[in-house]
C-alpha positions in Angstrom: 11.0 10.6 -7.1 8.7 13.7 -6.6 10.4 14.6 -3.8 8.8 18.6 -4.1 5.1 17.3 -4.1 5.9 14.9 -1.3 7.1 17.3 1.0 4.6 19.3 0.4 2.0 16.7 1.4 3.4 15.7 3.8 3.6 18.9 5.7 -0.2 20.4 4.5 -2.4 20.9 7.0 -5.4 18.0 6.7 -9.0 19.1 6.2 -10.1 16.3 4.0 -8.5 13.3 5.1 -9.9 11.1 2.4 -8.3 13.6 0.0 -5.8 14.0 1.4 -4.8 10.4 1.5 -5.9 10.3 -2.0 -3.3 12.9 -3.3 -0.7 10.8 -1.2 -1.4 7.7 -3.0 -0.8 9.3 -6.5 2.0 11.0 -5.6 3.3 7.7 -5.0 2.0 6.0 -7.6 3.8 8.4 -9.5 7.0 8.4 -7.2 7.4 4.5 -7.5 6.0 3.8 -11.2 3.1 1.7 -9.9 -0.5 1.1 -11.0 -2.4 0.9 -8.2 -2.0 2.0 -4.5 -4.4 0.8 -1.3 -4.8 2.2 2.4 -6.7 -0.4 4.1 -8.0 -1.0 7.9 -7.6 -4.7 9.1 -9.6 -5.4 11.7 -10.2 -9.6 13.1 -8.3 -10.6 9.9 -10.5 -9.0 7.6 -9.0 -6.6 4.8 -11.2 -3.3 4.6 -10.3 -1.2 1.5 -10.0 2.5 3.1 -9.0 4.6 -0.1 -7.8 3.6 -3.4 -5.7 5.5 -6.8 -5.2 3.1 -10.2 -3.8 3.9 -13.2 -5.6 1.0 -14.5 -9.6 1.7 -14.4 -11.4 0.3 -11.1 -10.0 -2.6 -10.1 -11.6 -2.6 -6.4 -14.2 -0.1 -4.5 -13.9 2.1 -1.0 -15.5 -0.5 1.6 -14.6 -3.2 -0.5 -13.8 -6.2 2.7 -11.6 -9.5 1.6 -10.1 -12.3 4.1 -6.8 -11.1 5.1 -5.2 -13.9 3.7 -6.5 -13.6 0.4 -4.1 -10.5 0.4 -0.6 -9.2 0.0 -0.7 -7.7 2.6 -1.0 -10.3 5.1 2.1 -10.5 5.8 3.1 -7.3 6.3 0.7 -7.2 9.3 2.1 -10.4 10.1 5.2 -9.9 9.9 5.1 -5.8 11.0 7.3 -4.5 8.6 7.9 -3.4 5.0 7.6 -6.8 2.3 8.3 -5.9 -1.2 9.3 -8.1 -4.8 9.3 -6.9 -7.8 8.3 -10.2 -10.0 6.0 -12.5 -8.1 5.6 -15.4 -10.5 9.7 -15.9 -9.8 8.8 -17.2 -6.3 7.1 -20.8 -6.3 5.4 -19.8 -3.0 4.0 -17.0 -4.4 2.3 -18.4 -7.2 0.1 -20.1 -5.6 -1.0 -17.3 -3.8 -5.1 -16.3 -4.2 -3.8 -12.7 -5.5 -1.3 -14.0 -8.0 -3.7 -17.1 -8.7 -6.7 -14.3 -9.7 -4.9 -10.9 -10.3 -1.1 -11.7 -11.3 0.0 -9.1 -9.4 3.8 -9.0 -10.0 5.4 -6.4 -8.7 4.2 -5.3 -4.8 5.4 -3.4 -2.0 2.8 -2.9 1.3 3.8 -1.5 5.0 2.1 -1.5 7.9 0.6 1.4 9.5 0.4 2.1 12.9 -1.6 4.1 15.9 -0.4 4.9 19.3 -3.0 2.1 20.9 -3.9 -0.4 18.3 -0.3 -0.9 16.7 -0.9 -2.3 13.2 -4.5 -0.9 12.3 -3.9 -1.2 8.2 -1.4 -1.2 5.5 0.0 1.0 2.9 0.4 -1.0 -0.9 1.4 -0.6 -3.8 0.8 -3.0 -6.4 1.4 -3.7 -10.3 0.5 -6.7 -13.3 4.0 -5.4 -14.9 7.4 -6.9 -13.5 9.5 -4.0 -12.0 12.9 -4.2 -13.4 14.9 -4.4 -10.6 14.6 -4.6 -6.8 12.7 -1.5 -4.6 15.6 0.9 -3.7 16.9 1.8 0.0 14.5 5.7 -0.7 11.6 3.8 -2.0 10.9 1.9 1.2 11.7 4.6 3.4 9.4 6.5 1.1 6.6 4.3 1.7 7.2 4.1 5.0 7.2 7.7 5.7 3.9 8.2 3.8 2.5 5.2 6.2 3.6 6.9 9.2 1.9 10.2 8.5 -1.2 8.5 7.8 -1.5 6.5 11.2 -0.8 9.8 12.7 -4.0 11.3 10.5 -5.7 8.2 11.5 -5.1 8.9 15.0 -6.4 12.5 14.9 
């Protein structure tokens, strides 16, 4: 893990938070071995992309809007909390998911991310087409859920 260039995000003073946000998701694109990482806003079920990194060529576009439940990410804001796998096509539900059904997404890991009035105002992913050799660790999630943390607190400025 890049635990130098995360601290350092982490702790730099935000002028550009679009940037800034941006830097964060390569960082842990780089930190987790992922292709692509999302910030979206979810507001009345509906999926807003916020800011995007890929290692894979455009995939989506900032403003991009989907159904909430044509998502990952669902539930995570559904659940509030931290959902992860690392080879999607090994569970029958998720299969038949729209994502795995039009992207075969394999490997994901997505948080929520919070303000002080709104509670869950977006999510934090992380996403790949590769299967992840083994589970997330016990640092990864707390990782990702760190980096989500610091963003609702941007968001909130």
């Amino acid at each position: 893990m890049t635990t130098t260039a995360f601290k350092t995000w982490l702790q730099q003073p935000v002028n550009n938070l679009e940037q800034w946000m941006l830097e964060g998701l390569y960082i842990g694109l780089d930190s987790l071995n992922m292709e692509s990482a999302i910030i979206s806003q979810v507001k009345h079920r509906e999926y807003i992309i916020q800011q995007l990194a890929s290692r894979q060529g455009k995939l989506y576009s900032m403003g991009e809007h989907f159904d909430l439940s044509n998502t990952y990410c669902e539930a995570v804001v559904r659940q509030h909390k931290t959902i992860n796998f690392n080879q999607a096509g090994n569970i029958p539900e998720m299969r038949l998911h729209p994502v795995y059904q039009s992207e075969h997404l394999e490997s994901y890991i997505g948080t929520p991310v919070h303000n002080r009035e709104d509670g869950v105002i977006g999510t934090l992913s992380f996403s790949d087409h590769k299967i992840r050799p083994g589970n997330f660790s016990e640092n990864e999630i707390n990782f990702i859920e760190i980096m989500a943390s610091r963003i609702g607190k941007e968001i909130d400025q």
